[in-house]
C-alpha positions in Angstrom: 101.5 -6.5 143.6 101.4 -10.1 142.4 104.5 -9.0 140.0 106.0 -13.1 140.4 103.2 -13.8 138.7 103.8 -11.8 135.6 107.4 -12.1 134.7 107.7 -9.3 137.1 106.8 -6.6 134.2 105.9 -3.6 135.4 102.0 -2.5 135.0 102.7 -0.6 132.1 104.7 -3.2 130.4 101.8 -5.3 131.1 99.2 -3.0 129.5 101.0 -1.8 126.3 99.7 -4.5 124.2 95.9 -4.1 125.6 93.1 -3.4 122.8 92.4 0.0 122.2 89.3 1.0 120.1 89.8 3.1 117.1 92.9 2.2 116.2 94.3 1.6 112.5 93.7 -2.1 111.1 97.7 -2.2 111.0 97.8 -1.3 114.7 100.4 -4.1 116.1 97.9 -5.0 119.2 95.1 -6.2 116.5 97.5 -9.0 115.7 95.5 -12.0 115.8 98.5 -14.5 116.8 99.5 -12.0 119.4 95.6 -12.0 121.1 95.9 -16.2 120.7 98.8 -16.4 122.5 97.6 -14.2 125.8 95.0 -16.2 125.8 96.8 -19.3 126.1 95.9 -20.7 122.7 99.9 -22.0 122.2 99.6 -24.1 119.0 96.6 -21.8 117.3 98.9 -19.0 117.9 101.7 -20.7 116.8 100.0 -21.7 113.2 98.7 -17.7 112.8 102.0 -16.3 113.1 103.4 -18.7 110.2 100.4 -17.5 108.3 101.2 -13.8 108.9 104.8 -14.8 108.2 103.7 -16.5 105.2 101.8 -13.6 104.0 104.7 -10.8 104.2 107.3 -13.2 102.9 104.6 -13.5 99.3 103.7 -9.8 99.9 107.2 -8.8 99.5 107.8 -10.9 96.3 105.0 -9.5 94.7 106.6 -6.3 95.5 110.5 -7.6 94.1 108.5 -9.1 91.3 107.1 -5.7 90.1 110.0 -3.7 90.5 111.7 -6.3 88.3 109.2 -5.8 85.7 109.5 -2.3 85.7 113.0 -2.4 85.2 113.2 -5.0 82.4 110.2 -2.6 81.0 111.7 0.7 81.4 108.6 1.7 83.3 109.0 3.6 86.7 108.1 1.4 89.8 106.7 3.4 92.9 108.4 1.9 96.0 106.3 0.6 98.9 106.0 3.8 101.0 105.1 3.3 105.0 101.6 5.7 105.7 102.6 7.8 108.6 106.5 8.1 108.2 109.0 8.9 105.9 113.3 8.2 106.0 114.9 11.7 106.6 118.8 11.9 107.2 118.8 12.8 111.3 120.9 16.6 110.8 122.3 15.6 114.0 123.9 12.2 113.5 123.4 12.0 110.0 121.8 8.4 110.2 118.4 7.8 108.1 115.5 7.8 110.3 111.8 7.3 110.3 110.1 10.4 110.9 106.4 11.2 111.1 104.9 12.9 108.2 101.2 13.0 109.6 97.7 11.4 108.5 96.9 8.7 111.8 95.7 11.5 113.6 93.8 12.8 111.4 92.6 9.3 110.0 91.7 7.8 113.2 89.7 10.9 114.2 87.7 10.6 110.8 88.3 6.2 111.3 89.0 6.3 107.5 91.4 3.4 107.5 90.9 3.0 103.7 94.2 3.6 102.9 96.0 1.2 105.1 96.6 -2.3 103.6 95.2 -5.9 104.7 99.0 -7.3 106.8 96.6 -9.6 109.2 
């Protein structure tokens, strides 16, 4: 009913992005230029997102910068690592994929989100 109105998404489209309590900090729907926008705040949401931007494009330098250290030190550099997936070669197609190697269950159900980093 009233689908016109909203781009003509269906009602799950329309509810995919809706809060849900409990979730990890790094949960896409707690994104705060995401929220601004829905609620019609253009321009605010507009100046979050180039701050978010912002704040991946220096997080991922830091990240370049210490693996360049490490090499020119001979040290070993630890990759950035995702929480709850790992790359696996697919058996079938042979492509690398993301695969799910456990923990958000278990950490939502505790809500120990200390291990998850500050993206927002």
């Amino acid at each position: 009913k009233h689908a016109e109105n909203m781009y003509y998404f269906s009602e799950l489209a329309l509810t995919l992005n809706a809060p849900e309590n409990g979730t990890a900090p790094t949960d896409s729907r707690r994104r705060p230029d995401q929220r601004l926008m829905e609620n019609g705040r253009w321009d605010e949401a507009n100046a979050e997102k180039q701050r978010l931007e912002e704040k991946q494009r220096l997080s991922r330098k830091r990240r370049e910068a210490e693996a360049a250290r490490a090499t020119e030190d001979g040290t070993p550099y630890d990759p950035y690592k995702p929480l709850w997936f790992e790359r696996k070669k697919d058996p079938v197609t042979q492509e690398l994929a993301h695969v799910y190697k456990g923990g958000y269950w278990e950490s939502k159900e505790k809500q120990d989100w200390s291990l998850c980093p500050d993206i927002f």
